[in-house]
N, C-alpha and C positions, 0 to 999 in steps of 0.2 A: 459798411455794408449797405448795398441798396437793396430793399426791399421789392420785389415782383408788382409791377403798375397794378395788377389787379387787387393787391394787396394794398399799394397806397390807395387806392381808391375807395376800396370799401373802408379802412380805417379812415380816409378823411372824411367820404359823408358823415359814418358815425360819430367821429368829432365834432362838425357842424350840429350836427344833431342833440346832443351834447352840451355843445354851444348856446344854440336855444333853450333847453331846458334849463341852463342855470342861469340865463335872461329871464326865464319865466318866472322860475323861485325867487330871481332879486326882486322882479314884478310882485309877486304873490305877499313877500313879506312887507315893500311899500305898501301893499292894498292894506294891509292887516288881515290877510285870509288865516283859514285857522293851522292849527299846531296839525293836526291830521293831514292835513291837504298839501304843506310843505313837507312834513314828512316824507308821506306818500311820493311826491315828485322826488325827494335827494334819495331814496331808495331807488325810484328807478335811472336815478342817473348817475348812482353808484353801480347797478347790473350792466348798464352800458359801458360804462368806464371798464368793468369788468369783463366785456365781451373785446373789447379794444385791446385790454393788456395780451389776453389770452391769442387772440389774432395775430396779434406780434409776435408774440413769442414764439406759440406754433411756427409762421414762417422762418423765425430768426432762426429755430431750432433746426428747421428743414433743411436751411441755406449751410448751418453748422455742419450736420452730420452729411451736408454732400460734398460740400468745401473743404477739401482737405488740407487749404490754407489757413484755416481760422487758423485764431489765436488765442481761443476759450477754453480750457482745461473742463473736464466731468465738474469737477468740484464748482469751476464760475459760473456753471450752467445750472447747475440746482441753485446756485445763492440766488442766482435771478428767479427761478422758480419760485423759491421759499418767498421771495421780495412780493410776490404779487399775492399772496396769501394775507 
């Protein structure tokens, strides 16, 4: 399945973005910054990561219920759900 460009697109900035941030935390723990300040950063780039999966899905989910080719059963489509929980 392809994904809608406008969809790749904002899931790759976000990835880049992403990207960076766990440049930063490898950065932060060479520094020896503190236990707060890393946290803080892998917190939010676990919401990010979390607004990535959710973005997919949504579309994947779109593309499912219009495609009446899939090949995804109700049941594979909640396991992938429950998966990002």
């Amino acid at each position: 399945m392809r994904f809608p460009e406008e969809v790749t697109d904002d899931v790759t900035k976000r990835l880049r973005r992403v990207e960076g941030q766990v440049r930063g935390v490898q950065q932060m723990i060479e520094d020896g910054r503190s236990c707060q300040d890393v946290v803080t950063q892998l917190s939010a780039i676990k919401s990010a990561m979390d607004r990535v999966n959710y973005r997919l899905f949504s579309a994947g989910m779109r593309h499912c219920v219009i495609d009446d080719n899939n090949d995804m059963s109700p049941d594979d489509l909640e396991k992938l759900f429950v998966k990002l929980g």
